[in-house]
Residue frames relative to the residue before (quaternion, step in Angstrom):
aa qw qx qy qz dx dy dz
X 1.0000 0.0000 0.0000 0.0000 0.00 0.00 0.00
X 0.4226 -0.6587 0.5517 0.2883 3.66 -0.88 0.94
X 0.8615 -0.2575 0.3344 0.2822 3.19 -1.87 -0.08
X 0.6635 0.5792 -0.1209 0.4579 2.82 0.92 -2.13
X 0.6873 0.5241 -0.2728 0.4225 3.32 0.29 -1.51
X 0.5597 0.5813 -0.4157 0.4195 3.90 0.94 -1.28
X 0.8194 0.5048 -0.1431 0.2308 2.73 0.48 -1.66
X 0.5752 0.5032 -0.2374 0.5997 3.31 1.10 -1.15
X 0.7156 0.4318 -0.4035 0.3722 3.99 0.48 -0.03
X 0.4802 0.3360 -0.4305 0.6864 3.68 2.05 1.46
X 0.1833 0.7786 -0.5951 -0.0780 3.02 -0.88 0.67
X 0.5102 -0.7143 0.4386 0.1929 3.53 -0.34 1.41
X 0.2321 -0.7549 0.5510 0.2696 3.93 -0.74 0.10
X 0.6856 0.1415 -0.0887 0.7086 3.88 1.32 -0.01
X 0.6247 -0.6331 0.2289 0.3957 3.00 -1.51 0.99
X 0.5746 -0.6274 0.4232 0.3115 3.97 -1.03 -0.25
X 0.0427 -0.5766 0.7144 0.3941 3.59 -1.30 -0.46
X 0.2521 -0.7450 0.6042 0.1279 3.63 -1.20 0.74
X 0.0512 -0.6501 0.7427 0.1522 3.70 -1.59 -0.07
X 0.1323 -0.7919 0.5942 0.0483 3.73 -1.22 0.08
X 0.5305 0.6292 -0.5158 0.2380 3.50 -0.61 1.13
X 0.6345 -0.5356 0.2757 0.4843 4.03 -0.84 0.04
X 0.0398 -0.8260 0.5562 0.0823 3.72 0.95 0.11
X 0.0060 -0.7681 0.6259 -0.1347 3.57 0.50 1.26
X 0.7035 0.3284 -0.2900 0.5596 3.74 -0.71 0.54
X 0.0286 -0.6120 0.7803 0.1254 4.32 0.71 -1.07
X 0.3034 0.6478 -0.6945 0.0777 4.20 -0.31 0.84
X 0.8258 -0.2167 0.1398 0.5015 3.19 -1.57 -1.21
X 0.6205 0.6132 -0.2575 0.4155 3.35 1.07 -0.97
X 0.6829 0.4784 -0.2597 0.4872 3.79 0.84 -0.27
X 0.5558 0.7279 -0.1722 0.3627 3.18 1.72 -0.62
X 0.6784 0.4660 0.0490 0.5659 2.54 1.57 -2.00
X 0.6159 0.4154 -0.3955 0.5401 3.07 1.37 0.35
X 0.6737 0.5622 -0.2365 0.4174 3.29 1.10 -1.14
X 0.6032 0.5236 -0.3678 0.4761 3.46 1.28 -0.51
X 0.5646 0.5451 -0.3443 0.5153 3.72 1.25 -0.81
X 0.5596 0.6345 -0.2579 0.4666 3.84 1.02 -0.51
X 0.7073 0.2240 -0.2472 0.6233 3.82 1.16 -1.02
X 0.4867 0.5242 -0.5593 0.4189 3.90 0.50 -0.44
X 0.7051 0.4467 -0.3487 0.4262 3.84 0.10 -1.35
X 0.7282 0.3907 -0.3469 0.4436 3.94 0.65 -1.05
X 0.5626 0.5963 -0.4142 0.3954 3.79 1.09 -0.25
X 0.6298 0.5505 -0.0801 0.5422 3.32 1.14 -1.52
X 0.6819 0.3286 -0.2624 0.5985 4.20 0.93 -0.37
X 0.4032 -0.6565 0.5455 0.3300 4.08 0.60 -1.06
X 0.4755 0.6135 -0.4111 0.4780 3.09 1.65 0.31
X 0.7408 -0.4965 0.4442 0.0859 2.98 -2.18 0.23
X 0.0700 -0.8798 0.4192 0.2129 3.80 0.56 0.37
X 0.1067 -0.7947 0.5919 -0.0817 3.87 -0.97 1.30
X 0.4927 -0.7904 0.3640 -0.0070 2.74 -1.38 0.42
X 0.1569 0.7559 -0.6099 -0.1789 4.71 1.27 -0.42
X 0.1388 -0.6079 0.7749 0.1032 3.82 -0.84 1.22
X 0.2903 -0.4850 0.7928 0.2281 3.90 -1.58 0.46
X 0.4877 -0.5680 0.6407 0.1703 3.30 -1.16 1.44
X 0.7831 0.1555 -0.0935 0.5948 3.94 0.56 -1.54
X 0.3985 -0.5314 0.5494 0.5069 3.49 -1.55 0.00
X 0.5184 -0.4499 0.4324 0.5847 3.83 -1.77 0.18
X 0.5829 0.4968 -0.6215 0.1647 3.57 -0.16 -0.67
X 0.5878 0.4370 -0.5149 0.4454 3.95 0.14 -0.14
X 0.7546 0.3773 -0.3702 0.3888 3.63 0.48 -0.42
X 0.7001 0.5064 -0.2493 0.4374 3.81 1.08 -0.95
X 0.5847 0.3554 -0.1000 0.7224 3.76 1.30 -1.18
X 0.1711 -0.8369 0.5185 0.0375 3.68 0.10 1.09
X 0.5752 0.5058 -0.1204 0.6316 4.18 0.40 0.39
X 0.6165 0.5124 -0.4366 0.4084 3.82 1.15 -0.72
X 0.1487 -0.7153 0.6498 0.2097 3.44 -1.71 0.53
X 0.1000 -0.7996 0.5885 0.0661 3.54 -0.28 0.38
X 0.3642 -0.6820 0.6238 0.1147 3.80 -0.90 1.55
X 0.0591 0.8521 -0.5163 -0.0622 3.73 -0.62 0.58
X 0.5970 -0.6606 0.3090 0.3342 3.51 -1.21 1.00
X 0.8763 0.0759 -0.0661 0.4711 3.50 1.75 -0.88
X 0.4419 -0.6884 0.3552 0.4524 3.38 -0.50 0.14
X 0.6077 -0.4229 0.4100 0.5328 3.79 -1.11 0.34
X 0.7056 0.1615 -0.4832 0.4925 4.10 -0.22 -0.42
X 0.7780 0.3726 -0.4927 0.1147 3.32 -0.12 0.06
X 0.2853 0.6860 -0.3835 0.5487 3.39 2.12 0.54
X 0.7289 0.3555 -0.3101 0.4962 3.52 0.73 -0.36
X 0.5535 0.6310 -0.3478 0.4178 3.51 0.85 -0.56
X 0.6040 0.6483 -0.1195 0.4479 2.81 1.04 -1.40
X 0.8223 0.3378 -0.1364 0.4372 3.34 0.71 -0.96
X 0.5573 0.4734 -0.4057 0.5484 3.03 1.38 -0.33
X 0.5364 0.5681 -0.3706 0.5021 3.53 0.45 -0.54
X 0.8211 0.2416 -0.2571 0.4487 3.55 0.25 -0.68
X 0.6184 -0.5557 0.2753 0.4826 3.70 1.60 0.90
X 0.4572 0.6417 -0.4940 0.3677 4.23 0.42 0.56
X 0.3777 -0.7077 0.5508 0.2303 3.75 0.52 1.93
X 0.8844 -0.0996 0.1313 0.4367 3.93 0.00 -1.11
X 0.1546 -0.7402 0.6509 -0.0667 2.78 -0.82 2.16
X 0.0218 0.8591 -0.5107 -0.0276 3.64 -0.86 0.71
X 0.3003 -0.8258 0.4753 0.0440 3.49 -0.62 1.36
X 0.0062 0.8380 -0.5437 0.0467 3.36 -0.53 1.22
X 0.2510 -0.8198 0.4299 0.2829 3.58 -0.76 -0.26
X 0.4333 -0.6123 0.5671 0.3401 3.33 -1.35 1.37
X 0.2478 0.8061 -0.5371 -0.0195 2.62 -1.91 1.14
X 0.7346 -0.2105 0.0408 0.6437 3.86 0.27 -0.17
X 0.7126 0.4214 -0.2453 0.5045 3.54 1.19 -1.12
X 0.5742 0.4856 -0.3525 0.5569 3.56 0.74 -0.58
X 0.7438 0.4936 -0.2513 0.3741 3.82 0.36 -0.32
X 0.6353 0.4024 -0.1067 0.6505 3.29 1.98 -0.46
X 0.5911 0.5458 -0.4714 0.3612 3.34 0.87 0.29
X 0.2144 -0.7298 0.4378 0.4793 3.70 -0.42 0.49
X 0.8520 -0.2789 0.2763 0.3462 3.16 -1.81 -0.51
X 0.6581 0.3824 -0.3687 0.5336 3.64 0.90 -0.43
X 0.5902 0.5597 -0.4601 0.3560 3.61 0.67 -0.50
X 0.6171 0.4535 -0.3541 0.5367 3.66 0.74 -1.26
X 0.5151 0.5497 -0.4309 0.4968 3.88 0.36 -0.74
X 0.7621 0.3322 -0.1795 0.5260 3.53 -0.69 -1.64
X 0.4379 0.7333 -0.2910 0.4310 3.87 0.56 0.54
X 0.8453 0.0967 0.0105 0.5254 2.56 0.17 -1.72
X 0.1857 0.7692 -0.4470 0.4171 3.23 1.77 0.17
X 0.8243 0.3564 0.0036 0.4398 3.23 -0.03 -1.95
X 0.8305 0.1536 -0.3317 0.4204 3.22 0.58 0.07
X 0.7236 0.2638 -0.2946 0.5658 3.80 0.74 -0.10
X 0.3036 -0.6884 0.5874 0.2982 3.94 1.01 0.44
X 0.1693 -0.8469 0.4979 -0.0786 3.29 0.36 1.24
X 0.2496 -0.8375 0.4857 0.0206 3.67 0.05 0.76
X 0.7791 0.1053 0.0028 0.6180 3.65 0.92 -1.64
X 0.1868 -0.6710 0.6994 0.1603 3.82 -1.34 -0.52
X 0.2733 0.7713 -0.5734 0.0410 3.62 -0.16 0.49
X 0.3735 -0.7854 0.4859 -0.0870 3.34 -0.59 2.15
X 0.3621 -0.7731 0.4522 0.2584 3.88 -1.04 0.28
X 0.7041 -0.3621 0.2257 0.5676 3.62 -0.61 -0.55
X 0.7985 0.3288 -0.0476 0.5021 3.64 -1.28 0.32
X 0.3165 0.7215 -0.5412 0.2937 4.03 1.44 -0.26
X 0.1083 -0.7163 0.6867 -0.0604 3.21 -1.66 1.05
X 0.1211 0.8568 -0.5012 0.0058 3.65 -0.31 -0.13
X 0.7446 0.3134 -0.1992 0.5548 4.00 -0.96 0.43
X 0.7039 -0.4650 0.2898 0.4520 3.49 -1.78 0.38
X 0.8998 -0.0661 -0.2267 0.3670 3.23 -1.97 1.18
X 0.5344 -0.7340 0.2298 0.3505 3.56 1.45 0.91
X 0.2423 -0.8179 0.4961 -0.1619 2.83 1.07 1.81
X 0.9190 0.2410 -0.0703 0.3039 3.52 0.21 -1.57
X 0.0896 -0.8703 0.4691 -0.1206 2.71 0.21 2.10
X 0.7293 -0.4788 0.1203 0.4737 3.65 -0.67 0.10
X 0.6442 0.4848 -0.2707 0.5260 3.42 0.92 -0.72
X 0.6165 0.5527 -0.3396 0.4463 3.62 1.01 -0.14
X 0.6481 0.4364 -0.2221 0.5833 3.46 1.27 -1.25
X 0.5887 0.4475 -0.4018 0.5401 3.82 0.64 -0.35
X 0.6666 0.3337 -0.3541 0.5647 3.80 0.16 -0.08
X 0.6330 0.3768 -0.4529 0.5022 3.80 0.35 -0.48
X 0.6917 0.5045 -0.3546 0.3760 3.60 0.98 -0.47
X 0.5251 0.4028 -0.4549 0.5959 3.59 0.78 -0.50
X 0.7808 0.3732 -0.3844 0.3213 3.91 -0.35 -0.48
X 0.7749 0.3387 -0.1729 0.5049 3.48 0.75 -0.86
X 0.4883 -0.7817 0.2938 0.2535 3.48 1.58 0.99
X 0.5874 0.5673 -0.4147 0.4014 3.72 0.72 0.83
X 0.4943 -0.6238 0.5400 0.2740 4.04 -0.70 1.39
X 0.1258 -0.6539 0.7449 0.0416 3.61 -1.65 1.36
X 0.0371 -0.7499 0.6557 0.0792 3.20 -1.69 0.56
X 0.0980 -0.8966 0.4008 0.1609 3.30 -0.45 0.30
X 0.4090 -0.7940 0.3615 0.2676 3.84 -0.22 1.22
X 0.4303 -0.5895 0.5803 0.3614 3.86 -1.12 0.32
X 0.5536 -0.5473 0.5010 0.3781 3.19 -1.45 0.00
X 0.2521 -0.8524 0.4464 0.1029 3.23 -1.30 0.86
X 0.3343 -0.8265 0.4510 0.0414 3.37 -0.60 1.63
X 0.0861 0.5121 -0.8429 -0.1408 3.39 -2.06 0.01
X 0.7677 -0.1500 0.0324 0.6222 2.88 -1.30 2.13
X 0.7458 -0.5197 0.3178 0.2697 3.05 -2.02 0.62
X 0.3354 0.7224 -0.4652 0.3862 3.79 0.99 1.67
X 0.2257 -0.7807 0.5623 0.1529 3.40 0.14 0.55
X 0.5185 -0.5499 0.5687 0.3244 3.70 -0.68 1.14
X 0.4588 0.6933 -0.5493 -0.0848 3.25 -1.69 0.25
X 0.5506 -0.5733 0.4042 0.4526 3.91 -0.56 0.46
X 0.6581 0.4803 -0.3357 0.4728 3.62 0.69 -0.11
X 0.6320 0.6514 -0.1925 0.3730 3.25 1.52 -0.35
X 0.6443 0.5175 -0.0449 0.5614 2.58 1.64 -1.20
X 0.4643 0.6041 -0.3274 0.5589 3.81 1.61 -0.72
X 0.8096 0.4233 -0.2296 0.3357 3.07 0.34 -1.46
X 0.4024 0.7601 -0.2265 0.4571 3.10 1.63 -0.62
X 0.9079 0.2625 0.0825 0.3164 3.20 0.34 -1.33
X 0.4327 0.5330 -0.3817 0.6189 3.30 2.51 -0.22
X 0.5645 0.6941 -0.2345 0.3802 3.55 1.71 -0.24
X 0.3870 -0.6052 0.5691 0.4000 3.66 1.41 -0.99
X 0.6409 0.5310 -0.3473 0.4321 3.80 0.55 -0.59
X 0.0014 -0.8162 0.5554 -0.1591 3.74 0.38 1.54
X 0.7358 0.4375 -0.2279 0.4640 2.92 1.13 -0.10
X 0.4847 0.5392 -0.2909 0.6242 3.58 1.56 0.74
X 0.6286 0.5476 -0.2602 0.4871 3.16 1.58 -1.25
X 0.5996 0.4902 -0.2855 0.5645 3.43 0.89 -1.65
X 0.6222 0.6295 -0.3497 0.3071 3.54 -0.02 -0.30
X 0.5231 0.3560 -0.1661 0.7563 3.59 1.31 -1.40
X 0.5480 0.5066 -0.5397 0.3897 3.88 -0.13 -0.99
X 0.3231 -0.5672 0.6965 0.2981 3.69 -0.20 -1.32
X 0.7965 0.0044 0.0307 0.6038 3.59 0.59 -0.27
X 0.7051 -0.4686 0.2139 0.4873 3.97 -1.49 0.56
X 0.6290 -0.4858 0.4986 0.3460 3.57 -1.74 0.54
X 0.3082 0.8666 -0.3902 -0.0413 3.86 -0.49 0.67
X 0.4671 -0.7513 0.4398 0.1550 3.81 -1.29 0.89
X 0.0762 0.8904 -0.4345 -0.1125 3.59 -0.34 0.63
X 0.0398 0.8855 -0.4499 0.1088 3.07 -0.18 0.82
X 0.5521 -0.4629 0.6046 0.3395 4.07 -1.31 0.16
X 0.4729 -0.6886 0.5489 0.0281 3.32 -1.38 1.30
X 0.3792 0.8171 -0.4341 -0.0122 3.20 -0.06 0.62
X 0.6891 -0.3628 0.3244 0.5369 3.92 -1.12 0.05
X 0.4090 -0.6818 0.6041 -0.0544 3.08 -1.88 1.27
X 0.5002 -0.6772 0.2959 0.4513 2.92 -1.28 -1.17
X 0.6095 -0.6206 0.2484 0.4261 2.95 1.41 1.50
X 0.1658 0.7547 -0.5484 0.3195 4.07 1.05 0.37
X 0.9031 0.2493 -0.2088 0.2804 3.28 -0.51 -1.66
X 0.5652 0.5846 -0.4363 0.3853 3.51 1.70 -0.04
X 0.4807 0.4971 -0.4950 0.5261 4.04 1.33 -0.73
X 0.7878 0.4447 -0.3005 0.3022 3.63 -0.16 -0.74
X 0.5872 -0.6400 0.3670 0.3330 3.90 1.46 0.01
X 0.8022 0.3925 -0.2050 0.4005 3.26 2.02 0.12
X 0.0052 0.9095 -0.3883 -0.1485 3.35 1.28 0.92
X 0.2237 -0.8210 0.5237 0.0402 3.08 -1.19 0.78
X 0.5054 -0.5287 0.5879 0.3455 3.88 -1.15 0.89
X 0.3549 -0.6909 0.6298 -0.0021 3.41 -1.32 1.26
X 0.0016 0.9089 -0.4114 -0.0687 3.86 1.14 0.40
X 0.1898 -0.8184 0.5337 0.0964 3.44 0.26 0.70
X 0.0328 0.8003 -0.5916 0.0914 4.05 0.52 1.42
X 0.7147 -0.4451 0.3886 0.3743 3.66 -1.75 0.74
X 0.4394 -0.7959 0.3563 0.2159 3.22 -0.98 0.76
X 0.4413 0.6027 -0.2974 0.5945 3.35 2.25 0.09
X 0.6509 0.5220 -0.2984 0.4634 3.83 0.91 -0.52
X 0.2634 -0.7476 0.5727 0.2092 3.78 -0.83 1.39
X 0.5600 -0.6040 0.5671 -0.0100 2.53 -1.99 1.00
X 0.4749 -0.6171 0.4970 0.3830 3.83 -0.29 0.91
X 0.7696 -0.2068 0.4037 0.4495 3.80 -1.53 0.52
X 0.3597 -0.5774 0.6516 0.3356 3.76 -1.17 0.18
X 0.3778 0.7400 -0.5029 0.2382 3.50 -1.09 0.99
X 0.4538 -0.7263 0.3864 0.3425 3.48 -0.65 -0.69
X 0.0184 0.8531 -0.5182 -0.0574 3.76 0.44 1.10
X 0.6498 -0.4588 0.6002 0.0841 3.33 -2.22 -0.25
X 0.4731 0.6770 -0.4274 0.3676 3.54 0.49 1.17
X 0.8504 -0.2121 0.4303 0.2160 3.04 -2.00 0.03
X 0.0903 0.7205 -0.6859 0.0469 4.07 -0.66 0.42
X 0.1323 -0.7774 0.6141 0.0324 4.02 -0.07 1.29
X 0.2347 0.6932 -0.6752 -0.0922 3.94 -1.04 0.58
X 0.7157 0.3459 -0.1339 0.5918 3.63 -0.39 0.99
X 0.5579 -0.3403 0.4678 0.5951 2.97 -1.29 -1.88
X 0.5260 0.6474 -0.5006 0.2315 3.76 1.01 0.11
X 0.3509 -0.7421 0.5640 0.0895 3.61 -0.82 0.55
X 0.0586 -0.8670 0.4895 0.0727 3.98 -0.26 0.74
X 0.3505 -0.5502 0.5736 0.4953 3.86 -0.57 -0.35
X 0.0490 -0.8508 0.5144 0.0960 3.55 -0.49 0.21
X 0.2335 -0.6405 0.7077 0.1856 4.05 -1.34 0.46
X 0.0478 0.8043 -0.5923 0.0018 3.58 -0.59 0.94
X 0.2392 -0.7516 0.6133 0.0426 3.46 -1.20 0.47
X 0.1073 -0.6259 0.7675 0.0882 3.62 -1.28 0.58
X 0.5399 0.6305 -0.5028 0.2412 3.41 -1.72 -0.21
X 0.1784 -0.7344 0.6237 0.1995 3.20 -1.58 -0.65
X 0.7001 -0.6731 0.2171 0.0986 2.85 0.22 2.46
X 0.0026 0.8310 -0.5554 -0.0314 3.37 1.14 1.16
X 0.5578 0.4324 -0.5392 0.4596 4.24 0.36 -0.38
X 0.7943 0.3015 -0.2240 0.4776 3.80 0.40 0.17
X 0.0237 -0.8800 0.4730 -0.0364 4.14 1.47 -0.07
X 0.5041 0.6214 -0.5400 0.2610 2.98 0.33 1.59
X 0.6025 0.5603 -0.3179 0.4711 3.41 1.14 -0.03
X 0.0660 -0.7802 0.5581 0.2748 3.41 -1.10 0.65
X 0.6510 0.4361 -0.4270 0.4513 3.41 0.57 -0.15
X 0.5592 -0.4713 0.4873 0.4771 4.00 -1.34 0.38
X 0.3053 -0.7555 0.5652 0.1288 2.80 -1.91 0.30
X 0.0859 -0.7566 0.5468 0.3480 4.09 -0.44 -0.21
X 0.0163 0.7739 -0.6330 -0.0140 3.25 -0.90 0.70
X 0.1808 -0.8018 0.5664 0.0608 3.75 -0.96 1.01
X 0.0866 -0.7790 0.5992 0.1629 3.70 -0.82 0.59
X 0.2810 -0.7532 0.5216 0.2857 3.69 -0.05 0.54
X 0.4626 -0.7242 0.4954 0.1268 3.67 -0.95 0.33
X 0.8055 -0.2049 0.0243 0.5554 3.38 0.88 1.15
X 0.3889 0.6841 -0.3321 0.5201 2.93 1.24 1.30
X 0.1683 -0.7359 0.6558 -0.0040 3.92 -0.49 1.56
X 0.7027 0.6381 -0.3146 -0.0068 2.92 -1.52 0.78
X 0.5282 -0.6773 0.3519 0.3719 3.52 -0.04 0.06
X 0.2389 -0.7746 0.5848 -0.0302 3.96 -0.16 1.85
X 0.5554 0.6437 -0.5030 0.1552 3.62 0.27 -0.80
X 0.8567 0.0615 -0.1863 0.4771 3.10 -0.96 0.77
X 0.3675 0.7506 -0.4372 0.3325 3.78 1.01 0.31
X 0.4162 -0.6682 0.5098 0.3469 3.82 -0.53 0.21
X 0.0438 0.7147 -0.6975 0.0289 3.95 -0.33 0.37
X 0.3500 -0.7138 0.6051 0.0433 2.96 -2.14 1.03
X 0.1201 -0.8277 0.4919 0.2418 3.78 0.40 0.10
X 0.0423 0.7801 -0.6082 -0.1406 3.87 -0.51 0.42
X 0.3453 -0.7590 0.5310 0.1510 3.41 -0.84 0.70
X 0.0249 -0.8671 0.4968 0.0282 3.76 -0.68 0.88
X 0.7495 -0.0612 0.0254 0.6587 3.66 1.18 -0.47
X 0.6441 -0.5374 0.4702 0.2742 3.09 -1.54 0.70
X 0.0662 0.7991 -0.5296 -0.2767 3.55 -0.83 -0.60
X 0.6616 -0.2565 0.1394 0.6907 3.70 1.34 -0.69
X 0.6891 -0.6312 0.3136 0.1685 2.56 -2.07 0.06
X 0.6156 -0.5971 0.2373 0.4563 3.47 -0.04 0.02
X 0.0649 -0.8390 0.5367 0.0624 3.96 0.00 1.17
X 0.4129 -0.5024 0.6775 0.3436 3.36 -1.66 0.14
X 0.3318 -0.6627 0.6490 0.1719 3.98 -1.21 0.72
X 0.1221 -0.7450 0.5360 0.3779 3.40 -0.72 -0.05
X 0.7561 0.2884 -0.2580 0.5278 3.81 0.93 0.49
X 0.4635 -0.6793 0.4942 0.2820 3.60 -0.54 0.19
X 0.6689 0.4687 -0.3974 0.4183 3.19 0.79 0.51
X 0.3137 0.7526 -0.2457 0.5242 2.99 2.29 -0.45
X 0.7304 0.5008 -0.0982 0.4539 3.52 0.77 -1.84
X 0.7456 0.5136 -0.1923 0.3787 3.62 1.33 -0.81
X 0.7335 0.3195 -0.1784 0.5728 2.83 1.30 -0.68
X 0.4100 0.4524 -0.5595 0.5606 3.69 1.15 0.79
X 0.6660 0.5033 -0.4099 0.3676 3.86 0.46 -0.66
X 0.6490 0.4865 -0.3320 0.4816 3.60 0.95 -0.75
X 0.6814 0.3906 -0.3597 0.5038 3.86 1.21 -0.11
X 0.4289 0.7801 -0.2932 0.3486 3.25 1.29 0.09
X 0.7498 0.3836 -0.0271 0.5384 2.94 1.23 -2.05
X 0.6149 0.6164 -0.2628 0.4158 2.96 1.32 -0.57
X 0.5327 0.6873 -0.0930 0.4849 3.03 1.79 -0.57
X 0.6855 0.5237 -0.0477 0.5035 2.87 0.77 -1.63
X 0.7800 0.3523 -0.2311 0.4626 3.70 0.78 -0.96
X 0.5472 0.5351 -0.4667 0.4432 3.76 1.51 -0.05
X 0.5949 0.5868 -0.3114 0.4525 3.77 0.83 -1.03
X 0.7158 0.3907 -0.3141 0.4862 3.49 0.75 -1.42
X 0.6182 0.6228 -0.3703 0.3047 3.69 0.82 -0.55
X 0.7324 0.3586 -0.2152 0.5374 3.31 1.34 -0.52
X 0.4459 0.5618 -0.5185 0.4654 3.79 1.35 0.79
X 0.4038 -0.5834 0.6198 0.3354 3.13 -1.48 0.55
């Protein structure tokens, strides 16, 4: 699908203020932009929107790059819509989008969202060999008749927010640094599916969360969190890893035990939120070893969760 086509598949009913970037994570820092996004559309009579990159360019420019992301593109839009953005629109970076210069993307979104404002972040580039820097888009704005703003960076204490921050955060076990920048808990969504029936011999059955295979995974370990099906909310014991007292898996896993919770998950959608660490991820040398760490687990798990709102 071309550009166009993305694009034309939003169609705004009044003109827009726009921003444009991969806002992987939607955290605090995207906010603080995104709030600068409805002030301008409040202040014009316009509509506030959103061009999310589905991928980052590095997978297209650094050809070979894998890149582990906090969210998926619908949920970047959710996200925004939730946080009030009338029209988020997901497109994808690719060879043609990377060769367009800077007035072309402009004279775009012109034409299709009658684009009115542009409010850009720090360091903002845009168009071939990132031509459209700020002083470039501010002239394309006085000519092509459309208001630029241009957000600060947005701190806690002298930390600049950043989705890489928050990655790093979390390849780290430190979900609770992440959830911080995040604005709200670190979560995985994903389709339940059959395991290897383990945590039921052992008295602890667990959700088998089958999660995108581009989307990072907290630190291998065992954390304290949230298990969402619906509108139902669980205490939950979650795991990542790849069950070295058993060393058959090579890829991590997510596995969720709900905490007083009957029933039948297969094929259900489940959310994992993560709230506290609890340890790392051991080999046992006996399976009873493994059972009776799980019962301090959960036990675990439900004191921490007891003191979350």
């Amino acid at each position: 699908m071309s550009l166009r086509d993305e694009l034309s598949a939003v169609k705004p009913t009044k003109s827009t203020v726009l921003t444009i970037g991969v806002f992987d994570g939607v955290h605090l820092g995207h906010r603080h932009l995104l709030a600068q996004v409805k002030t301008l559309a409040s202040k014009l009579n316009a509509a506030s929107g959103a061009v999310i990159l589905k991928n980052s360019p590095q997978e297209v420019l650094v050809p070979g790059s894998k890149i582990s992301y906090l969210t998926m593109p619908y949920q970047r839009v959710q996200l925004m819509k939730d946080f009030g953005i009338a029209f988020p629109c997901p497109i994808t970076f690719t060879d043609e989008v990377r060769n367009l210069s800077p007035r072309e993307l402009v004279q775009m979104l012109k034409e299709n969202f009658k684009m009115t404002g542009l409010v850009i972040g720090p360091d903002f580039a845009m168009g071939k060999g990132r031509q459209g820097t700020e002083p470039v888009i501010r002239e394309l704005g006085r000519e092509l008749g459309f208001e630029v703003a241009a957000a600060e960076l947005y701190k806690i204490g002298d930390l600049v927010v950043s989705s890489t921050l928050i990655r790093q955060a979390l390849s780290l076990g430190d979900v609770d640094h992440g959830s911080r920048m995040l604005g709200r808990s670190y979560a995985v969504t994903g389709l339940v599916v059959k395991g290897k029936q383990r945590g039921k011999t052992l008295g602890f059955p667990t959700a088998n969360v089958s999660y995108p295979a581009n989307q990072i995974l907290p630190q291998a370990g065992i954390y304290a969190g949230w298990a969402v099906v619906g509108d139902k909310r669980h205490a939950a014991a979650i795991s990542t890893g790849v069950n070295p007292t058993f060393g058959d898996l090579t890829q991590a896993s997510l596995e969720a035990y709900l905490i007083d919770f009957a029933g039948d998950l297969y094929e259900k959608t489940l959310s994992v939120e993560f709230v506290a660490r609890l340890r790392g991820e051991v080999k046992f040398a006996t399976v009873d070893e493994l059972k009776k760490q799980m019962e301090t687990d959960v036990q675990q798990a439900k004191s921490v969760l007891s003191k979350t709102p």
